[in-house]
Structure formats: C-alpha cells, structure tokens
DOTOR-464140 format. One record per residue (C-alpha): x, y, z; residue number from 0; residue in three letters. Coordinates in steps of 0.2 Angstrom, whole numbers, plus 2048, in hexadecimal, padded with zeros to 3 digits. Example, Ala and Ser with C-alpha at 12.3 -4.5 7.8 and 13.67 -1.06 7.14 Angstrom:
2
pt px->83E&py->7EA&pz->827&kolpa->0&selum->ALA
pt px->844&py->7FB&pz->824&kolpa->1&selum->SER
This chain:
144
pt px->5AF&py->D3E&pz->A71&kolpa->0&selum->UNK
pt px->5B4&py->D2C&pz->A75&kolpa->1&selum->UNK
pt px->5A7&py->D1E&pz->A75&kolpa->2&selum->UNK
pt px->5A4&py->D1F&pz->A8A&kolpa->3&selum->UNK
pt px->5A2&py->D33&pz->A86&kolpa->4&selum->UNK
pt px->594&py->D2D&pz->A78&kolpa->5&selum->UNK
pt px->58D&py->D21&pz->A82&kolpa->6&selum->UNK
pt px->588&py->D2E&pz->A90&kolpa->7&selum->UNK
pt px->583&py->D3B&pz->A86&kolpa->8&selum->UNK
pt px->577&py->D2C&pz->A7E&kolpa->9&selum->UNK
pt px->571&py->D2B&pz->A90&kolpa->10&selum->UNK
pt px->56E&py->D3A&pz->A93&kolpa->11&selum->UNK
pt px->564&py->D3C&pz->A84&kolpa->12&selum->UNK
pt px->55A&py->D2D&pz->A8D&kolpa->13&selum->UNK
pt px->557&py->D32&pz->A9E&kolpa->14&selum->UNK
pt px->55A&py->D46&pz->A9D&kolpa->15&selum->UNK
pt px->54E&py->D4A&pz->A8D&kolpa->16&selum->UNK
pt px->546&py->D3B&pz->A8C&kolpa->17&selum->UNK
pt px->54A&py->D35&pz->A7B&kolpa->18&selum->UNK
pt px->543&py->D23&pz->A78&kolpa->19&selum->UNK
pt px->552&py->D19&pz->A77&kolpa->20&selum->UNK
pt px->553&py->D0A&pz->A81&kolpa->21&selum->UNK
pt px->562&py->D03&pz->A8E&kolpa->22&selum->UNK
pt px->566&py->CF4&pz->A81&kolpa->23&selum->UNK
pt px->569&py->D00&pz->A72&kolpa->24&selum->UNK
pt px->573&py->D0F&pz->A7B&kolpa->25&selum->UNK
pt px->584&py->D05&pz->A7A&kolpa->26&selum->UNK
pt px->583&py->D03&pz->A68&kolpa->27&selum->UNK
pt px->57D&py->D14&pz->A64&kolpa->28&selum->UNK
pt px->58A&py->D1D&pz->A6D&kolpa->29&selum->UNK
pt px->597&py->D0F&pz->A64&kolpa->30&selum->UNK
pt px->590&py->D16&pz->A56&kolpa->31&selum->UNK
pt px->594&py->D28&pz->A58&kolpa->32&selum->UNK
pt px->5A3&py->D24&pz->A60&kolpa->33&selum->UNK
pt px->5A7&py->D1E&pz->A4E&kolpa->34&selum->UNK
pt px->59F&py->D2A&pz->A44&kolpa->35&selum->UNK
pt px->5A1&py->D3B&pz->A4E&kolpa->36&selum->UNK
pt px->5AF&py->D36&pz->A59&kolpa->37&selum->UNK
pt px->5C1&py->D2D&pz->A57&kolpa->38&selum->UNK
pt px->5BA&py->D1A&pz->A59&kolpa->39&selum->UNK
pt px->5BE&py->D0E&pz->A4A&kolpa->40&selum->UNK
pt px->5B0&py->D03&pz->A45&kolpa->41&selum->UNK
pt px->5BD&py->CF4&pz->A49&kolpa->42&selum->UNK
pt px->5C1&py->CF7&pz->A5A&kolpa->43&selum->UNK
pt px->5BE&py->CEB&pz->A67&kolpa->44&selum->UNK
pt px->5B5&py->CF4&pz->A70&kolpa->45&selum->UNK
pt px->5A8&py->CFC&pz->A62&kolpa->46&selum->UNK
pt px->5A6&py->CEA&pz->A5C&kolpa->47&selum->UNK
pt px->5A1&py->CE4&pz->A6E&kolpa->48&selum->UNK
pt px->596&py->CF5&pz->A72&kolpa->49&selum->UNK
pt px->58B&py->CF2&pz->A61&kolpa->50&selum->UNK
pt px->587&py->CDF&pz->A64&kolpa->51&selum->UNK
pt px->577&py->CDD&pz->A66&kolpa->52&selum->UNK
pt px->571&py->CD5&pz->A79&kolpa->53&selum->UNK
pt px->570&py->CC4&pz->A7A&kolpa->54&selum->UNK
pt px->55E&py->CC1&pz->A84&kolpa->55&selum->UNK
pt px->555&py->CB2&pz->A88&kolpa->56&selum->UNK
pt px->540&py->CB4&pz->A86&kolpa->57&selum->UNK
pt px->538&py->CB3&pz->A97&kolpa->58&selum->UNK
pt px->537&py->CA1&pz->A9F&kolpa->59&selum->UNK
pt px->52C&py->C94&pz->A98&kolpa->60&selum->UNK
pt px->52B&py->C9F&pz->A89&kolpa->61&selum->UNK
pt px->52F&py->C97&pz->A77&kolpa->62&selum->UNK
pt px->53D&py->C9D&pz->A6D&kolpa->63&selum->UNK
pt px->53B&py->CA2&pz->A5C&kolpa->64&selum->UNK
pt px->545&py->C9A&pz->A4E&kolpa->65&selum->UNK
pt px->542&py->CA5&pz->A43&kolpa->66&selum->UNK
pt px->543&py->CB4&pz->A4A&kolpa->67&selum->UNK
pt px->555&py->CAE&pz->A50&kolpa->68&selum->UNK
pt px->559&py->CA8&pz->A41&kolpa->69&selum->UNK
pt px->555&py->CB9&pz->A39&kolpa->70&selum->UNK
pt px->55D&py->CC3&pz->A47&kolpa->71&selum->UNK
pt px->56D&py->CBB&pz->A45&kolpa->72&selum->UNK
pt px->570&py->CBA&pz->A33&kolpa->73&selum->UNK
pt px->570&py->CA8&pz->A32&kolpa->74&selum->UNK
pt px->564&py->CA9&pz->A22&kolpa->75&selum->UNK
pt px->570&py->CB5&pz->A18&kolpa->76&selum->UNK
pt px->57D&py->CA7&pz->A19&kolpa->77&selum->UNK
pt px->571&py->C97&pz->A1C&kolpa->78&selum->UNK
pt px->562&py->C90&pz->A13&kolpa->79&selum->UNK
pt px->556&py->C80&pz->A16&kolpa->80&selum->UNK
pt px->55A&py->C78&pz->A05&kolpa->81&selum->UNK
pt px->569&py->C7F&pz->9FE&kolpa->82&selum->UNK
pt px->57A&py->C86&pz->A00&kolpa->83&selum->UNK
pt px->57D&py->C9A&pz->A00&kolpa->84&selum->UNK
pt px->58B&py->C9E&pz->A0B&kolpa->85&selum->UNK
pt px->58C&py->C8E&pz->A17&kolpa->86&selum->UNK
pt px->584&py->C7F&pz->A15&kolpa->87&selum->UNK
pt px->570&py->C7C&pz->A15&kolpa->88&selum->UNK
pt px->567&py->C78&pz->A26&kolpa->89&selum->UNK
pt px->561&py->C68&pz->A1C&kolpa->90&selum->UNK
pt px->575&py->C63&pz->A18&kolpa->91&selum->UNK
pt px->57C&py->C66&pz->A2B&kolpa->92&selum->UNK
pt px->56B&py->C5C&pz->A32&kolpa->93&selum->UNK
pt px->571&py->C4C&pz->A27&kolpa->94&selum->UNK
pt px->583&py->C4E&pz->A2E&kolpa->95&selum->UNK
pt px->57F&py->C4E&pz->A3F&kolpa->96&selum->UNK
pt px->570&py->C43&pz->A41&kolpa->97&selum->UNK
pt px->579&py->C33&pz->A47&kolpa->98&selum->UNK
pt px->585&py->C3F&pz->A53&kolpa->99&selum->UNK
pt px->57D&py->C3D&pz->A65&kolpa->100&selum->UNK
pt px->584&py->C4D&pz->A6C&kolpa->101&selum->UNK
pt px->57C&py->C55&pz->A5A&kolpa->102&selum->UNK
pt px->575&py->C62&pz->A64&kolpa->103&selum->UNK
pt px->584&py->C67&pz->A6F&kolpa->104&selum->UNK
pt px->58F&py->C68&pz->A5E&kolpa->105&selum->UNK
pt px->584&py->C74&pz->A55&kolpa->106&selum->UNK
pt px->582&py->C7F&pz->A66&kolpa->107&selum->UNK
pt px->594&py->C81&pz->A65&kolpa->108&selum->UNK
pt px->596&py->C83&pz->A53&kolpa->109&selum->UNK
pt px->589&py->C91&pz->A53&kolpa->110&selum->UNK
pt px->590&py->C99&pz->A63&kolpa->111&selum->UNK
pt px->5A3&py->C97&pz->A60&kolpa->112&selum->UNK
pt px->5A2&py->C9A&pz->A4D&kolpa->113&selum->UNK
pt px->5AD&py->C8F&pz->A45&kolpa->114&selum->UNK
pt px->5B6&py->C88&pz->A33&kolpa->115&selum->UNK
pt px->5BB&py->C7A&pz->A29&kolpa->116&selum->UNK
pt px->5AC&py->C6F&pz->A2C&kolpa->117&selum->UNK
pt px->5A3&py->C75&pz->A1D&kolpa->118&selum->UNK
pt px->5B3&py->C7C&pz->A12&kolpa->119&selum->UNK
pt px->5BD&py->C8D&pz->A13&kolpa->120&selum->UNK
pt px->5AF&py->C97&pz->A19&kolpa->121&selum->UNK
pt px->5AE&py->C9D&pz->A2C&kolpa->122&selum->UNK
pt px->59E&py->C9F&pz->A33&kolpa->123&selum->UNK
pt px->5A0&py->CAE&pz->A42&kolpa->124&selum->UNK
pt px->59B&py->CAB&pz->A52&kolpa->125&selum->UNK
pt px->589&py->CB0&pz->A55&kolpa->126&selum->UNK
pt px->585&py->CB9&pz->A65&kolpa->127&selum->UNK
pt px->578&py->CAD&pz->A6A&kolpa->128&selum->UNK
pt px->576&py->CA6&pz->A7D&kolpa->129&selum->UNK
pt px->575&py->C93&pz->A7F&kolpa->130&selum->UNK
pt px->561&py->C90&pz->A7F&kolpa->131&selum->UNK
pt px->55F&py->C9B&pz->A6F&kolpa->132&selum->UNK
pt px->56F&py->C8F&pz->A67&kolpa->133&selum->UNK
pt px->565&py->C82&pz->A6D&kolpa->134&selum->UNK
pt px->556&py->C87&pz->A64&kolpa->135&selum->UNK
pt px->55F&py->C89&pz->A54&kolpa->136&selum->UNK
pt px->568&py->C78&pz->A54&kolpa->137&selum->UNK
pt px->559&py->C6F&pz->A59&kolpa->138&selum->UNK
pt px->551&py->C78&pz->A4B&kolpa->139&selum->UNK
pt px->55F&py->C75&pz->A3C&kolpa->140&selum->UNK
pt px->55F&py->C62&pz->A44&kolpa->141&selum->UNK
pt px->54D&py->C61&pz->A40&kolpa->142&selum->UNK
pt px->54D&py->C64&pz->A2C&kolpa->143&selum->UNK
C-alpha cells in the first residue's frame, strides 16, 4: 500500500476500533508503514514532510518552555551553554550578536531557515519551529 492507503487504514484504526492514536501522530505512523510495509522510501518528500512533528503554539498567555523546545528539537545534541559539540555554544552566539539590534530577528531566522558558514562548514537544518517558539529560543541563547 501507498502512504494515503497507510494513513487511512491508520484512521480507521482510530475512529473504527478505537485505537488510541491521536490526529497529530496518524500522518507519521502511516508514513512510516508506507516505508516499512509498502513501496515509500524513507527520503521521499513526501514521508519526510508526513513524519515532522506539528509545530503548535501553547495556549495564549501561556509561557513557552525553553527547554522543553530545546530538547524537542534537538538543539542540545548539536549545542551546549559552555562549549562546542556540533555548532557553537549558546554562550559563543550570545557574544556575537549582543551589539546587533535586530539580534533577535537574526537568530529567528537562523533557527527557522537553517543555515551555514557562520560558524564553519557545518549546516545546521532547519528546525520546524513556528515564530514565537524561535522567538523563545533566541531570546534564550541571547541571554547566556
């Protein structure tokens, strides 16, 4: 079966029996057995863009936590506070940029567009964050 084949049969798990899956996970499970039990490549366009995870915003007025978008998205597999792992340390891009006035806007767009070059040969992906969560996380790296 194709992934739209997958994705139905993962709804029908849902809504017909009642399996416990909920809406923002059954595009990824069906691009997942599209891959695994059908003809879907784990590097087609279309499977990468079904197995994001959503990008939602807490309720209004409620705080966003760093750290929990830090972990989330894998920025502390490739960034530390202190030092260098992957990319630079939170404490090295907050020197950088704190006499930029438009700090903020730079690193929204660096962490929602990806980028290279700025900290050597490595490229840091695009995470799949939506502006007030990139928001959070710059204001966060600015502060250290």
């Amino acid at each position: 079966m194709d992934q739209k084949a997958w994705t139905n049969a993962v709804l029908k798990m849902q809504h017909s029996y009642g399996a416990p899956i909920s809406e923002s996970d059954i595009s990824s499970i069906g691009a997942y057995l599209s891959v695994v039990y059908g003809s879907a490549k784990a590097d087609d366009p279309e499977i990468i863009d079904a197995s994001k995870p959503p990008v939602s915003a807490p309720p209004s007025g409620e705080a966003l936590d760093v750290q929990v978008l830090l972990t989330n998205n894998g920025c502390t597999g490739c960034h530390d506070i202190n030092k260098k792992i992957v990319g630079p340390a939170f404490k090295s891009i907050a020197k950088k940029y704190k006499a930029e006035t438009d700090a903020i806007k730079k690193l929204v767009a660096s962490i929602q567009s990806g980028g290279s070059g700025k900290w050597g040969n490595m490229t840091m992906p695009p995470m799949n964050v939506n502006d007030k969560q990139a928001e959070a996380l710059a204001v966060f790296i600015l502060k250290q």
